[in-house]
C-alpha positions as CSV (number, residue, x, y, z in Angstrom):
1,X,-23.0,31.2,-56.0
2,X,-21.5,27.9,-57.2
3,X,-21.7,24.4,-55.3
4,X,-18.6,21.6,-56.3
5,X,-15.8,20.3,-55.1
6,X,-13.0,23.0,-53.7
7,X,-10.5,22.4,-56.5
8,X,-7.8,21.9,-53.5
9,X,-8.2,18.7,-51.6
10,X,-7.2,18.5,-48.4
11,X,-7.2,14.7,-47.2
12,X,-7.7,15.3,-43.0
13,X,-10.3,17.9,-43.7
14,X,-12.6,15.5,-46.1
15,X,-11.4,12.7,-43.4
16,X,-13.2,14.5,-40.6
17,X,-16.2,15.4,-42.3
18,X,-16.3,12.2,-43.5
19,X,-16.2,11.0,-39.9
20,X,-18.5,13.5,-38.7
21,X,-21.5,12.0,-42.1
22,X,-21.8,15.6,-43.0
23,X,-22.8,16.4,-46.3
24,X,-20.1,18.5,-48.3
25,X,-21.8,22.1,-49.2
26,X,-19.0,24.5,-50.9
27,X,-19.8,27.7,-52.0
28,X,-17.9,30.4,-54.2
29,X,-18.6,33.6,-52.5
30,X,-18.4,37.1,-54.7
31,X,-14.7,37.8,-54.5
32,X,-14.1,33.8,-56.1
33,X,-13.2,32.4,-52.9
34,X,-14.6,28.8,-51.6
35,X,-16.7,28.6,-48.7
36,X,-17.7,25.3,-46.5
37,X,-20.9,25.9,-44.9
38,X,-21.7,22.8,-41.9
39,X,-25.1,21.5,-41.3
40,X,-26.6,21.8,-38.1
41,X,-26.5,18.5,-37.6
42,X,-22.8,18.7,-38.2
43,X,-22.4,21.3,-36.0
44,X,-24.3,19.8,-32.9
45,X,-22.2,16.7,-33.6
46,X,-18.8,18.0,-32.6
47,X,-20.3,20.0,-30.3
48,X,-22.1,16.9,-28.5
49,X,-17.9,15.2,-29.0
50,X,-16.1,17.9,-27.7
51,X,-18.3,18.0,-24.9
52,X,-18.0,14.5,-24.3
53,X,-14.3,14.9,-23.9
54,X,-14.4,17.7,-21.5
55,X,-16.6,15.8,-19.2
56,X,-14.4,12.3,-19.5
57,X,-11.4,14.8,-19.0
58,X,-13.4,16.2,-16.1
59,X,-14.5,12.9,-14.0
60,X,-11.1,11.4,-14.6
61,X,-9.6,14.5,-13.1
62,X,-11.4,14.1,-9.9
63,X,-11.1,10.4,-9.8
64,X,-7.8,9.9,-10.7
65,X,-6.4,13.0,-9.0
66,X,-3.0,13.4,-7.6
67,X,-3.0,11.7,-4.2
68,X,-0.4,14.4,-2.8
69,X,-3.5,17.1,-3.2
70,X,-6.3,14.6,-1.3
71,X,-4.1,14.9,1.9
72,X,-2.3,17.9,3.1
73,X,0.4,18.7,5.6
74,X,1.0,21.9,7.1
75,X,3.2,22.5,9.5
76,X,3.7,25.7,11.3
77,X,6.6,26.7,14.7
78,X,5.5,26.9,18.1
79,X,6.9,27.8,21.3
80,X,4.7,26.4,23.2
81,X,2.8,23.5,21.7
82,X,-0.6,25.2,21.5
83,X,-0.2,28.1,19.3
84,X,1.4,29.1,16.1
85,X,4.8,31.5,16.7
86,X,8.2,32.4,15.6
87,X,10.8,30.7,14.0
88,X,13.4,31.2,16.7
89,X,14.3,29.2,19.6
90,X,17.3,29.6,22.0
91,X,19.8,26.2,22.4
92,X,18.7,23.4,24.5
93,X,14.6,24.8,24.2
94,X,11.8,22.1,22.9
95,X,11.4,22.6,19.2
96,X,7.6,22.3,18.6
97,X,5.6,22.4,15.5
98,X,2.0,22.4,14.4
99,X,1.1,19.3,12.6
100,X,-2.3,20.6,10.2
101,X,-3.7,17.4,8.2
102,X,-6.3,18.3,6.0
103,X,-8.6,15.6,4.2
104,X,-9.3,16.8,0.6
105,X,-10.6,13.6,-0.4
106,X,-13.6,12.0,-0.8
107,X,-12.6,9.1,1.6
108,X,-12.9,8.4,5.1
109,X,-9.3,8.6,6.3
110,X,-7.5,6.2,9.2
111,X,-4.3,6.8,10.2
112,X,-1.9,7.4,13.8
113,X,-1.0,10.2,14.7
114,X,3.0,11.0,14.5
115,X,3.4,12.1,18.1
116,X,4.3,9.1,20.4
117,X,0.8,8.6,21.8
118,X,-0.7,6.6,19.4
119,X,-4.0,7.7,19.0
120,X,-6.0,7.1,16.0
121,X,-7.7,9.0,14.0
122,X,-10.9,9.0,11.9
123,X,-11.0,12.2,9.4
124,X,-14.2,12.4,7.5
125,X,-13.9,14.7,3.4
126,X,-12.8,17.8,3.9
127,X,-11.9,17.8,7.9
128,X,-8.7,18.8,9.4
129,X,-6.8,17.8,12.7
130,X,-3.8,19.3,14.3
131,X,-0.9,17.4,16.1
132,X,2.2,18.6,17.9
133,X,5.6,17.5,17.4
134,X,8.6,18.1,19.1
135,X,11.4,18.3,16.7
136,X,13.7,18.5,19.2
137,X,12.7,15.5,20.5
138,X,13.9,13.3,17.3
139,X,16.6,15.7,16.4
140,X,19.5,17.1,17.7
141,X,19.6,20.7,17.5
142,X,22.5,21.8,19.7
143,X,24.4,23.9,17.6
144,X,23.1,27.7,16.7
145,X,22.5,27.8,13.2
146,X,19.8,27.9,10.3
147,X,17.3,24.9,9.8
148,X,15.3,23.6,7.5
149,X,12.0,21.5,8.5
150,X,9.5,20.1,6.8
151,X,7.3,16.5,7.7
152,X,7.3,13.2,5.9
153,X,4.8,10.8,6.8
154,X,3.0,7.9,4.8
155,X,-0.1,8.3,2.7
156,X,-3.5,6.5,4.7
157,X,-4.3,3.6,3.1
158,X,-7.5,5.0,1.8
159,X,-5.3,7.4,-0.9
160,X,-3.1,4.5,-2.2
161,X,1.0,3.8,-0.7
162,X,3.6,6.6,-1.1
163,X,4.1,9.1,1.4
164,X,3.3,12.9,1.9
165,X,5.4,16.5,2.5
166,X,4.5,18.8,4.6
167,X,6.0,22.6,3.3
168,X,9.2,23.4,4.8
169,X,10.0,26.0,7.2
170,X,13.5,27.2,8.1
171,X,13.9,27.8,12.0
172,X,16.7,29.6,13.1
173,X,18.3,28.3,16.8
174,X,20.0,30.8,18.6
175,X,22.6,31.1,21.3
């Protein structure tokens, strides 16, 4: 075995070692090939970094994450304002939905509700509260035909400005 300098130089490799204060250790191995062997202290080094990074990575992931994800619409049909149901309603019949909200944040959330009464309410993390909502009510849906539905309403003011989709659902409205 012979320690020197790898006749090759390779500037960011000696960079990083020389950022990482490791001592240079090359060794010719049997078939006349160079070798870099790390010190442990090296080696717990970039492991201690890397680390480092995952865990900034980590805690700026959950404090910075996307506002869309910290509160969720669902919506879902209903014939009859209480229960989930089909898609299909004859013309002239109440359109109703199933308002979910879910609070996947870490915040206390205020905010109305969307129907016309008002109310307000408090959601703690990780609670969920239904509302209904006549469709029909706000829009026209007269003629037979395919729809497409889906809820818009602005983000509490806990999670920042911007508003909030709900998934869409296509309704069908029959004769």
């Amino acid at each position: 075995m012979v320690r020197g300098r790898c006749p090759v130089r390779h500037p960011l490799r000696d960079r990083l070692l020389d950022l990482f204060g490791t001592q240079r250790q090359i060794m010719r191995t049997a078939n006349g090939r160079f070798q870099r062997s790390l010190s442990l202290r090296t080696f717990l080094r970039f492991i201690a970094i890397f680390a480092g990074l995952l865990t900034i990575v980590g805690v700026g992931n959950a404090l910075w994450a996307d506002a869309d994800s910290a509160f969720v619409l669902q919506i879902a049909p209903s014939q009859d304002a209480i229960q989930p149901g089909t898609a299909t309603w004859s013309t002239g019949a109440p359109v109703f939905f199933i308002l979910t909200m879910k609070n996947d944040s870490r915040y206390v959330l205020h905010f109305a509700l969307t129907s016309t009464r008002n109310k307000l309410v408090v959601l703690k993390p990780h609670e969920t509260c239904q509302d209904t909502i006549e469709v029909s009510y706000l829009y026209e849906l007269a003629n037979p035909g395919e729809y497409m539905v889906q809820i818009e309403r602005d983000m509490p003011p806990e999670l920042g400005s911007g508003v909030v989709k709900s998934n869409v659902v296509k309704i069908t409205v029959v004769e």
